[in-house]
PDB file of the backbone (N, CA, C, O) and the ligand in Angstrom, with CONECT records:
HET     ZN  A 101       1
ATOM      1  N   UNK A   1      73.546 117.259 114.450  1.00  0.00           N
ATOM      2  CA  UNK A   1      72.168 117.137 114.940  1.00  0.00           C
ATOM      3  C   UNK A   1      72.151 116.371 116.254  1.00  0.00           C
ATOM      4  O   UNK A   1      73.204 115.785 116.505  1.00  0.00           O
ATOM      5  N   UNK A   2      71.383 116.282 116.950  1.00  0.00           N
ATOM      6  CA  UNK A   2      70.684 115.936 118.259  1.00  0.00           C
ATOM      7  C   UNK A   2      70.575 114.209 117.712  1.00  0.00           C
ATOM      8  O   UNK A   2      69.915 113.991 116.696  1.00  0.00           O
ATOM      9  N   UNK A   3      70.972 113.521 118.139  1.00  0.00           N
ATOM     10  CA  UNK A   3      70.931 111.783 118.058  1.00  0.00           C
ATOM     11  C   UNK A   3      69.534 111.202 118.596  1.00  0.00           C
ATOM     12  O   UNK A   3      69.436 110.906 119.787  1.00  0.00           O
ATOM     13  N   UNK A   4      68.639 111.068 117.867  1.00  0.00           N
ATOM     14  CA  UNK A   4      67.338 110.832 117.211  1.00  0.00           C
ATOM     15  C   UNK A   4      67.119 109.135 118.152  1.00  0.00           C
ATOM     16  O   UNK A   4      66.015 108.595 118.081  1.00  0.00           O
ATOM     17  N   UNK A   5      68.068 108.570 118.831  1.00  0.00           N
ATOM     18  CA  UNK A   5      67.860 107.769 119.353  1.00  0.00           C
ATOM     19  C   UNK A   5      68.366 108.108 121.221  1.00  0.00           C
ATOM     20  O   UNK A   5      67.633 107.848 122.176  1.00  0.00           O
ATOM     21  N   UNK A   6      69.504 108.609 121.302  1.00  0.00           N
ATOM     22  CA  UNK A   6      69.451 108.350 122.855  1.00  0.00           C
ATOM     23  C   UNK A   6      68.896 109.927 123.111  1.00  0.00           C
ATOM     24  O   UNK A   6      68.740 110.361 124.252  1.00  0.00           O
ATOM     25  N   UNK A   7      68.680 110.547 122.171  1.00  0.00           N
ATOM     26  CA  UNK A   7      68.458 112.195 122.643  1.00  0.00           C
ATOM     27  C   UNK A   7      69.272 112.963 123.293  1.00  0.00           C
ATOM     28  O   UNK A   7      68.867 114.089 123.580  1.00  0.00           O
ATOM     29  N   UNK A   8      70.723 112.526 123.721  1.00  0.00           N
ATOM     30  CA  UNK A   8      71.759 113.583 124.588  1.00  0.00           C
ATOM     31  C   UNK A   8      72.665 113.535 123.674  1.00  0.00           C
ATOM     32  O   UNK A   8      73.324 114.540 123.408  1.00  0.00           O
ATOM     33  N   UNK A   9      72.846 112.393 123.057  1.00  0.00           N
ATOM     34  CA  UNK A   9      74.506 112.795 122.008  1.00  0.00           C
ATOM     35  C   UNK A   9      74.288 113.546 120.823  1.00  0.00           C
ATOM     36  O   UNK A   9      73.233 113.646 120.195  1.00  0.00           O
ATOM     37  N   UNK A  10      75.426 114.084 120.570  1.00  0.00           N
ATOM     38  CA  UNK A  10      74.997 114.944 118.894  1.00  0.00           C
ATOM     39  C   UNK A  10      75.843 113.845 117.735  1.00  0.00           C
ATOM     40  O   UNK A  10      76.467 112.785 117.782  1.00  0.00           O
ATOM     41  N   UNK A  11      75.527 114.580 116.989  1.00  0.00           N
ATOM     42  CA  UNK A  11      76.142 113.344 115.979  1.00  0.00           C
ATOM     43  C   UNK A  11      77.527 114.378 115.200  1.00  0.00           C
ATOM     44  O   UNK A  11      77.866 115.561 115.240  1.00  0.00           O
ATOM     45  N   UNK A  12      78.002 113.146 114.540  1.00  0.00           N
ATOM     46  CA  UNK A  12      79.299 114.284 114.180  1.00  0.00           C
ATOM     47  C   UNK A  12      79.907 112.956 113.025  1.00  0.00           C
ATOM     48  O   UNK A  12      79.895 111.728 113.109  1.00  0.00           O
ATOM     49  N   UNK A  13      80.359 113.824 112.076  1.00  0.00           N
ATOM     50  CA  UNK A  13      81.110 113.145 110.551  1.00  0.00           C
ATOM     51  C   UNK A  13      82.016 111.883 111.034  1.00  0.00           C
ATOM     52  O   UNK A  13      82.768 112.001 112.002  1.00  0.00           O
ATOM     53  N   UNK A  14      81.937 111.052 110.536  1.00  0.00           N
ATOM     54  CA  UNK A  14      82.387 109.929 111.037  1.00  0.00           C
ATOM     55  C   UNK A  14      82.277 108.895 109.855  1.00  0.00           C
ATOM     56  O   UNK A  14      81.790 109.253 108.783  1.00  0.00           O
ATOM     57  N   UNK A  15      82.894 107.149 110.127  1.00  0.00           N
ATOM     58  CA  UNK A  15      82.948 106.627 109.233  1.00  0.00           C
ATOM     59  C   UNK A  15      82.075 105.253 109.772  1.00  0.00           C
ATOM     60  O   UNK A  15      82.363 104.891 110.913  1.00  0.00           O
ATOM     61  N   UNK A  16      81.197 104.585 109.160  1.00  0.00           N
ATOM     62  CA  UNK A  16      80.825 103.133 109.537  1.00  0.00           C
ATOM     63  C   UNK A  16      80.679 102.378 108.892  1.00  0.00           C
ATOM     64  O   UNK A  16      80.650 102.854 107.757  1.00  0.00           O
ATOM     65  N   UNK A  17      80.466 100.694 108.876  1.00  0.00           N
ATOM     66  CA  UNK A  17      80.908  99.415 108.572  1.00  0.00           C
ATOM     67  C   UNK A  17      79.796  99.095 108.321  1.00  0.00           C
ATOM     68  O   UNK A  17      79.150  99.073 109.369  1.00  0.00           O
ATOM     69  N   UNK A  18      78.855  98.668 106.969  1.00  0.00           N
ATOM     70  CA  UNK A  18      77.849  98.183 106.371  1.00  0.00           C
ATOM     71  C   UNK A  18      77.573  97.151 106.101  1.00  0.00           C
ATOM     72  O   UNK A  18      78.255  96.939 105.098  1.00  0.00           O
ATOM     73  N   UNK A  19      76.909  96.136 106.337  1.00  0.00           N
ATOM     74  CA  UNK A  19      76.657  94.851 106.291  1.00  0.00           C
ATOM     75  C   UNK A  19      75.388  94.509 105.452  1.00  0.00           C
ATOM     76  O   UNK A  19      74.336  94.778 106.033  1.00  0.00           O
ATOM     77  N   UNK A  20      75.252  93.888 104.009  1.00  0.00           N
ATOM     78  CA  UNK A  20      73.903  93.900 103.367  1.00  0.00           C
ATOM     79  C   UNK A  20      73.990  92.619 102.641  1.00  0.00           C
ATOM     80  O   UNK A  20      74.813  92.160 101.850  1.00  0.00           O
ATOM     81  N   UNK A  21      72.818  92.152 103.184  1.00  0.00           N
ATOM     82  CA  UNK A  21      72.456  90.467 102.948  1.00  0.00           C
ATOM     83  C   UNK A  21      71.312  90.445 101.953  1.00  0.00           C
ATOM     84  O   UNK A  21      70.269  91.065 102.156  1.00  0.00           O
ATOM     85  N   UNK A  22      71.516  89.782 100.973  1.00  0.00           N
ATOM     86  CA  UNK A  22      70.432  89.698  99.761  1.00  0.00           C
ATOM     87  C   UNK A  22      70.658  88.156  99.256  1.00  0.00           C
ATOM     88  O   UNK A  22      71.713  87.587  98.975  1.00  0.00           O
ATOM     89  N   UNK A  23      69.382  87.698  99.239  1.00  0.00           N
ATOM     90  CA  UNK A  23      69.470  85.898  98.850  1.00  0.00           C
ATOM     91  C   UNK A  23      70.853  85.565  99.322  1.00  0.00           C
ATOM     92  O   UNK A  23      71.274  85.730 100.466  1.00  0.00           O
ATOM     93  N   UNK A  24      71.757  84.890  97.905  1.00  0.00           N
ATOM     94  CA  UNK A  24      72.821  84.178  98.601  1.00  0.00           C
ATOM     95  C   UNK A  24      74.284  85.399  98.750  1.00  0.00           C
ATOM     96  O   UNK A  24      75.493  85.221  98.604  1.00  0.00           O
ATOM     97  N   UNK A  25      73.442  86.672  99.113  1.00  0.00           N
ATOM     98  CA  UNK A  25      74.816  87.972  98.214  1.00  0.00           C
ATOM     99  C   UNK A  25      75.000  88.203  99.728  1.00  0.00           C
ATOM    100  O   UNK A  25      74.027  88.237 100.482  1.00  0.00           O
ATOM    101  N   UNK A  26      76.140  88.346 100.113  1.00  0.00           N
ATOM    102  CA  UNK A  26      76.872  89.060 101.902  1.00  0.00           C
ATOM    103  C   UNK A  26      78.003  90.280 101.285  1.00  0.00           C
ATOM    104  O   UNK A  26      79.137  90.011 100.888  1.00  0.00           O
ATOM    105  N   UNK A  27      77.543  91.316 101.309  1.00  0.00           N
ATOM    106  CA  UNK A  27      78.296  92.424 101.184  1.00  0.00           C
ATOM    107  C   UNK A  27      78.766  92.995 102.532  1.00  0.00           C
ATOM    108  O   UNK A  27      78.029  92.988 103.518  1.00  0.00           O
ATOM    109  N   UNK A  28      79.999  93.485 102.544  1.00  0.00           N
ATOM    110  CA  UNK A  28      80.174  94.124 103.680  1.00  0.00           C
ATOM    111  C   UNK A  28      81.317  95.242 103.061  1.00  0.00           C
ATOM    112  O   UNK A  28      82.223  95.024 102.256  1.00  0.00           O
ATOM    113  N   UNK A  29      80.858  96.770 103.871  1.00  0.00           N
ATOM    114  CA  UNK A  29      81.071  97.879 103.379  1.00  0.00           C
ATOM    115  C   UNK A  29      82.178  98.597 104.508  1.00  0.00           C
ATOM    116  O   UNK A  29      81.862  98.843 105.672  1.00  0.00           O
ATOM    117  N   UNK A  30      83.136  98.794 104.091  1.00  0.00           N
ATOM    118  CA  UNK A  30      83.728  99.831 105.401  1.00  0.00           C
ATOM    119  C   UNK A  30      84.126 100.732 104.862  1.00  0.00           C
ATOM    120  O   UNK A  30      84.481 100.784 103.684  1.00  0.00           O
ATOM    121  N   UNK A  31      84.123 101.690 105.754  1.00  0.00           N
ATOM    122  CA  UNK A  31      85.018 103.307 105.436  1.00  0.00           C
ATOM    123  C   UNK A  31      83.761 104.117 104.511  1.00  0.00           C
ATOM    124  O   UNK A  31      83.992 105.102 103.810  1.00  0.00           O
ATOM    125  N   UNK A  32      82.119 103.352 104.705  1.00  0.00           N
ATOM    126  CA  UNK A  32      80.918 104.604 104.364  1.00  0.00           C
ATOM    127  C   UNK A  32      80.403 105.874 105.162  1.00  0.00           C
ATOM    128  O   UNK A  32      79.561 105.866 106.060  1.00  0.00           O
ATOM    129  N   UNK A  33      80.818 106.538 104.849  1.00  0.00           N
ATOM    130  CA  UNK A  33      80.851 108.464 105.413  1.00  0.00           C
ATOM    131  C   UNK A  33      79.271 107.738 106.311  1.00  0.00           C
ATOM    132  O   UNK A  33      78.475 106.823 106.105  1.00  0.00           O
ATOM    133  N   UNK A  34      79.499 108.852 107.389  1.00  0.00           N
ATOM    134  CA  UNK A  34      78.242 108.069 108.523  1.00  0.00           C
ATOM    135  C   UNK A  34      78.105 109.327 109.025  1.00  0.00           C
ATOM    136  O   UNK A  34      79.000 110.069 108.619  1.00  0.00           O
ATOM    137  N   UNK A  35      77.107 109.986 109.953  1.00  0.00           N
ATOM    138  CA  UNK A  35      77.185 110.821 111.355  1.00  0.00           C
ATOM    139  C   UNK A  35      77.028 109.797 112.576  1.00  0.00           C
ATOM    140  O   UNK A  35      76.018 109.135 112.816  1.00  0.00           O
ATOM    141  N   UNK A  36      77.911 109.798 113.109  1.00  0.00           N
ATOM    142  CA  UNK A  36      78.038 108.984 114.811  1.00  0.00           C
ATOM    143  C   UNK A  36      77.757 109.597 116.079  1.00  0.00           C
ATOM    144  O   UNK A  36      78.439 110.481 116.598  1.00  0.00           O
ATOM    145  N   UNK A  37      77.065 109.253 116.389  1.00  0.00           N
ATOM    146  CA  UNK A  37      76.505 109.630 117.793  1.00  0.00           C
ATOM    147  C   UNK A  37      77.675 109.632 118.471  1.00  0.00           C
ATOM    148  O   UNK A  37      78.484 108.706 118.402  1.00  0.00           O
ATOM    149  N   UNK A  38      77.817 110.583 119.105  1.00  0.00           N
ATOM    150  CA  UNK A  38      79.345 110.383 120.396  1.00  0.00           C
ATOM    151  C   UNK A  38      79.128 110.171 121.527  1.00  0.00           C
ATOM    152  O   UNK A  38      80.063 109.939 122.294  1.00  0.00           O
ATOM    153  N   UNK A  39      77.700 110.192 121.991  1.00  0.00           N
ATOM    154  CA  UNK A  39      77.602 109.571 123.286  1.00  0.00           C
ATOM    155  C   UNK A  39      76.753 108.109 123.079  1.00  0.00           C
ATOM    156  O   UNK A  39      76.755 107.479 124.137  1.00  0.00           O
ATOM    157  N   UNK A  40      76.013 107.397 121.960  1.00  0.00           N
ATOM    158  CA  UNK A  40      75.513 105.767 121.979  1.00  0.00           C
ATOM    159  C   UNK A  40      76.173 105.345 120.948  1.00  0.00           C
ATOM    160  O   UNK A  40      76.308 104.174 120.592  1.00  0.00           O
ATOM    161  N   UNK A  41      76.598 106.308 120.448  1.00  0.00           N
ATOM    162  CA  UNK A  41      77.609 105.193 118.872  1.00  0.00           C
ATOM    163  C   UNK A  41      76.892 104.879 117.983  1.00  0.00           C
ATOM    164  O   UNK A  41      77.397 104.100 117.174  1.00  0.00           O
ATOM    165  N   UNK A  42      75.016 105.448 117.655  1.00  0.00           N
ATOM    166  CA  UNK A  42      74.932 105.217 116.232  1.00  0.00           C
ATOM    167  C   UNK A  42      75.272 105.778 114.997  1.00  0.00           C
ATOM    168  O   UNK A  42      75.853 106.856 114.869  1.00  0.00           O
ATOM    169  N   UNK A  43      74.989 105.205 114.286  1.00  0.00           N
ATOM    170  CA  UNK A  43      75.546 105.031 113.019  1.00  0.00           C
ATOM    171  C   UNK A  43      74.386 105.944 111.702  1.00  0.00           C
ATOM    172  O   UNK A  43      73.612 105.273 111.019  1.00  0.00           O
ATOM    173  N   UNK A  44      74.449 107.042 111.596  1.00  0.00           N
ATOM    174  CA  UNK A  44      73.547 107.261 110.837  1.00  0.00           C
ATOM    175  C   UNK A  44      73.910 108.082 109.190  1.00  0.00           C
ATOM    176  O   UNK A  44      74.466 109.150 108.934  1.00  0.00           O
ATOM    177  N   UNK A  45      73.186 106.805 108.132  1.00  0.00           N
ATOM    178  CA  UNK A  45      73.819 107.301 106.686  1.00  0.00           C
ATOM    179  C   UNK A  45      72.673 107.811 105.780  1.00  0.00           C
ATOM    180  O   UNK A  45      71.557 107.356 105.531  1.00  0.00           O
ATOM    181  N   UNK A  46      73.331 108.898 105.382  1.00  0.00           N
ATOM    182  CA  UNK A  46      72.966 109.691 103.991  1.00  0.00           C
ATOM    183  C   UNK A  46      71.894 108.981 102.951  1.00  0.00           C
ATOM    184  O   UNK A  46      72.122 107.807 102.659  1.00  0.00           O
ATOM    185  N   UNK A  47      70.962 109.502 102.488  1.00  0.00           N
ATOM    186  CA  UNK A  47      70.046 109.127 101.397  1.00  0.00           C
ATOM    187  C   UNK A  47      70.512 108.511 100.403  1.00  0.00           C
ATOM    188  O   UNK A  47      70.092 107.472  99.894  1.00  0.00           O
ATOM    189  N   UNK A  48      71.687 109.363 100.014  1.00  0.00           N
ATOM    190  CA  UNK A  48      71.961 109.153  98.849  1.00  0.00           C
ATOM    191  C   UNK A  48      72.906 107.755  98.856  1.00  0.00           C
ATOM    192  O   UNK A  48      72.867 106.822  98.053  1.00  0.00           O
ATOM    193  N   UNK A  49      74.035 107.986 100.403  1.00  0.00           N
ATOM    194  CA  UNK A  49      74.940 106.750 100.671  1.00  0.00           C
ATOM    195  C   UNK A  49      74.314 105.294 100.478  1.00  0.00           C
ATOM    196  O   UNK A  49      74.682 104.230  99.979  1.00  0.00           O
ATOM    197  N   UNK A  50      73.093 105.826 101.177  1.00  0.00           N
ATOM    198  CA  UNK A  50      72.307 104.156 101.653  1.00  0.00           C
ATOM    199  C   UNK A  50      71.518 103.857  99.672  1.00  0.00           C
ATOM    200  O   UNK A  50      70.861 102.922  99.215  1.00  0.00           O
ATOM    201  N   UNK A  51      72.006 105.100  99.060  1.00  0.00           N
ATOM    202  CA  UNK A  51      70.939 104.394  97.875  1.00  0.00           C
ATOM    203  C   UNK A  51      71.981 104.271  96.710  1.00  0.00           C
ATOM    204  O   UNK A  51      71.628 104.218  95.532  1.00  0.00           O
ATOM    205  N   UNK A  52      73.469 104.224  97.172  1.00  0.00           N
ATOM    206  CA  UNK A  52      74.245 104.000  96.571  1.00  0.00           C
ATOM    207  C   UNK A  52      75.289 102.562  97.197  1.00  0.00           C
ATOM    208  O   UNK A  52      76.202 102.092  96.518  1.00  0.00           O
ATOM    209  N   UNK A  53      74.967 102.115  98.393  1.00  0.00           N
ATOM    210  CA  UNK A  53      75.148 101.002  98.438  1.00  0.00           C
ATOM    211  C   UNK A  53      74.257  99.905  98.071  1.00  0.00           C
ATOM    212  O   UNK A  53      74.641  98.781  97.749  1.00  0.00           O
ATOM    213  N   UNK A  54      72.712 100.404  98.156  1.00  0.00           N
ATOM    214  CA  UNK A  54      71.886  99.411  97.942  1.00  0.00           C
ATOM    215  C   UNK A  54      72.082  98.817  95.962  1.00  0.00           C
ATOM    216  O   UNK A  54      71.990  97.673  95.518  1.00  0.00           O
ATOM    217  N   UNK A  55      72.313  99.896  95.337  1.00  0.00           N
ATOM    218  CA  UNK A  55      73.060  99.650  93.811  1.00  0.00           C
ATOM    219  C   UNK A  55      74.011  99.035  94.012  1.00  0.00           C
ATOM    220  O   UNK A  55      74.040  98.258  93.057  1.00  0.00           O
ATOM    221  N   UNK A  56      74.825  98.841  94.605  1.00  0.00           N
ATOM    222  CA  UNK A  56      76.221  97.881  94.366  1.00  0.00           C
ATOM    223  C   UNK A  56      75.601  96.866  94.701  1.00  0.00           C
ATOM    224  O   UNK A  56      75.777  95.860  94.014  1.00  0.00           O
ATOM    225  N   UNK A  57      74.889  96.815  95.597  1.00  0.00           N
ATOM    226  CA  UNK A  57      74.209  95.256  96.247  1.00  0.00           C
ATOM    227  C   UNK A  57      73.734  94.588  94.915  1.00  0.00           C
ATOM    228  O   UNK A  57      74.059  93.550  94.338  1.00  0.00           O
ATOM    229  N   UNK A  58      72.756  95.681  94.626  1.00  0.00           N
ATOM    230  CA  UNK A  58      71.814  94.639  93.406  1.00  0.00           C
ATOM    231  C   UNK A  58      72.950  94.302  92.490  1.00  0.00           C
ATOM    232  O   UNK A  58      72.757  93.178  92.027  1.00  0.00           O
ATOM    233  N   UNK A  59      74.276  94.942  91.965  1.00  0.00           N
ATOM    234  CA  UNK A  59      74.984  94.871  91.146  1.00  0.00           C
ATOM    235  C   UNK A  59      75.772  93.826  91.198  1.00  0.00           C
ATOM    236  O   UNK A  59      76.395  93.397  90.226  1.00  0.00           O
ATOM    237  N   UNK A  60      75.807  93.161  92.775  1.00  0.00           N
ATOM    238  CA  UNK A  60      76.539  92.144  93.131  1.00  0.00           C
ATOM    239  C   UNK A  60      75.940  90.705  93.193  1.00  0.00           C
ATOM    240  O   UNK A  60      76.410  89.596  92.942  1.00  0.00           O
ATOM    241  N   UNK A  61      74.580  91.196  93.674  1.00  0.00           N
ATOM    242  CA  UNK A  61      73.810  89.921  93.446  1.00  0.00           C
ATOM    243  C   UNK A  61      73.651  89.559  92.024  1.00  0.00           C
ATOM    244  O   UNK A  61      73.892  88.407  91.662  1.00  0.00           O
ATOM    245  N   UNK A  62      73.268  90.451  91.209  1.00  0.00           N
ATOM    246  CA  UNK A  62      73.102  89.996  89.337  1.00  0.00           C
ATOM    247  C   UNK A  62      74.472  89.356  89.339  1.00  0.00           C
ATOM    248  O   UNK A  62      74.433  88.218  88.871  1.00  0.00           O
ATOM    249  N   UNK A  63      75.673  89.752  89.729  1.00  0.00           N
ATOM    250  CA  UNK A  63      76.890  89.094  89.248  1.00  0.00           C
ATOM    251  C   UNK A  63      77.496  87.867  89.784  1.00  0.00           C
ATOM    252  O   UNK A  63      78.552  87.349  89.422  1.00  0.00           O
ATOM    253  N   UNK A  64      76.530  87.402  90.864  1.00  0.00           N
ATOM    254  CA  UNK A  64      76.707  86.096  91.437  1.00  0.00           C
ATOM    255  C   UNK A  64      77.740  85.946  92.356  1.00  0.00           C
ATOM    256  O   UNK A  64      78.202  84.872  92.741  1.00  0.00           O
ATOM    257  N   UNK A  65      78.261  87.628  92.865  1.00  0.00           N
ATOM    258  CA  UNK A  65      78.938  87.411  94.326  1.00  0.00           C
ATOM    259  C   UNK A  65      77.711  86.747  95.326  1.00  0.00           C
ATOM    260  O   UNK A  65      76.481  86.745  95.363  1.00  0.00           O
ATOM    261  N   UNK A  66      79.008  86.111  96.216  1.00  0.00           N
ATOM    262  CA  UNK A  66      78.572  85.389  97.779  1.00  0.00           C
ATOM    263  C   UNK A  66      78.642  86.326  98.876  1.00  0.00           C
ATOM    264  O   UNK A  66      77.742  86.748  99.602  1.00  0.00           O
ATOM    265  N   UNK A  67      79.964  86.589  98.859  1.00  0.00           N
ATOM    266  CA  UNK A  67      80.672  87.153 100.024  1.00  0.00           C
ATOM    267  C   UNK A  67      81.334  88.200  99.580  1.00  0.00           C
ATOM    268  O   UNK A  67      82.197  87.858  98.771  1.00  0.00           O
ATOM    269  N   UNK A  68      81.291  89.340  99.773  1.00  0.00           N
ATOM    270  CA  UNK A  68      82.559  90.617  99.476  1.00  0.00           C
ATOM    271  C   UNK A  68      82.884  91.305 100.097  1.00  0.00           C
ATOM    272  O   UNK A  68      81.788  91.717 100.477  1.00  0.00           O
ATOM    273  N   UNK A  69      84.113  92.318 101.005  1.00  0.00           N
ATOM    274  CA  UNK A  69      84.456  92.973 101.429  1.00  0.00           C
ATOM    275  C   UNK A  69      84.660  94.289 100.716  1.00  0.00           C
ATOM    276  O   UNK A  69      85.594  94.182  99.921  1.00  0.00           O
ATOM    277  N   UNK A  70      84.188  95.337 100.718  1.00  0.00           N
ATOM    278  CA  UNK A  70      84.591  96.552  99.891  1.00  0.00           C
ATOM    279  C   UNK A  70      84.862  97.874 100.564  1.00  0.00           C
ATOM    280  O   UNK A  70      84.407  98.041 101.695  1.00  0.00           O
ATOM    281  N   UNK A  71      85.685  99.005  99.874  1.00  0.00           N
ATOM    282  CA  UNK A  71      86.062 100.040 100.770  1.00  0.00           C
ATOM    283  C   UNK A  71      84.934 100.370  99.936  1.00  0.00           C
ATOM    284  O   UNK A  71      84.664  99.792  98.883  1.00  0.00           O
ATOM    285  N   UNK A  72      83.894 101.899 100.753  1.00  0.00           N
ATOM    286  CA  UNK A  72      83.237 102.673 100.240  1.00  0.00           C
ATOM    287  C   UNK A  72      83.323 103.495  99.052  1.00  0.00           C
ATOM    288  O   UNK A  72      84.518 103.198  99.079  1.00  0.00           O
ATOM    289  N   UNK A  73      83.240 104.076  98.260  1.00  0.00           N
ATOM    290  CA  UNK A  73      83.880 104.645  97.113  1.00  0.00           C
ATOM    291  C   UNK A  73      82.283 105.583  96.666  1.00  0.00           C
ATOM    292  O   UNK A  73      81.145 105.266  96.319  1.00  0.00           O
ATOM    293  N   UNK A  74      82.936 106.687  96.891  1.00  0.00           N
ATOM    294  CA  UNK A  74      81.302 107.371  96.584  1.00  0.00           C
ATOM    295  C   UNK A  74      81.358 107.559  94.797  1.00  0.00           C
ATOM    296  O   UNK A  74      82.311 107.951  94.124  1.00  0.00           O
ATOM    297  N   UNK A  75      80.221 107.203  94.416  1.00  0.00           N
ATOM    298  CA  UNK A  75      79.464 106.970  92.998  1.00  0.00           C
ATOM    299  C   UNK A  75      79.559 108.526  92.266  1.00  0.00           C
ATOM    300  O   UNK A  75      79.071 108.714  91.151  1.00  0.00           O
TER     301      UNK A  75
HETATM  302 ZN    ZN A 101      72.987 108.659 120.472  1.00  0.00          ZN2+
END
């Protein structure tokens, strides 16, 4: 698709680095399937991606992580 922010780049399958802050919970996500803009470099994720990291989040905050690093792992 046409990149919804600078309007000249297209976007194309790619991978990006997720960062999700909840009270005292710091998740950080790499290697989540993305489309990347090839000419501004955003970062744009899937319905389902973004509603399958936001579940690990809550899953992490109930479990009283602080800080975590995780590879993506689709659900
Ligand atoms: Zn762009």
């Amino acid at each position: 698709m046409i990149c919804p922010i600078c309007r000249c780049g297209h976007t194309r399958p790619g991978f990006a680095s997720v960062t999700l802050e909840r009270d005292l919970t710091t998740l950080l996500f790499k290697d989540v399937p993305a489309q990347v803009c090839d000419n501004c470099g955003e970062e744009f994720i899937d319905e389902t991606t973004s509603a399958n990291l936001l579940h690990a989040a809550e899953a992490a905050v109930r479990a009283g992580v602080q800080v975590e690093l995780r590879r993506y792992a689709a659900a």
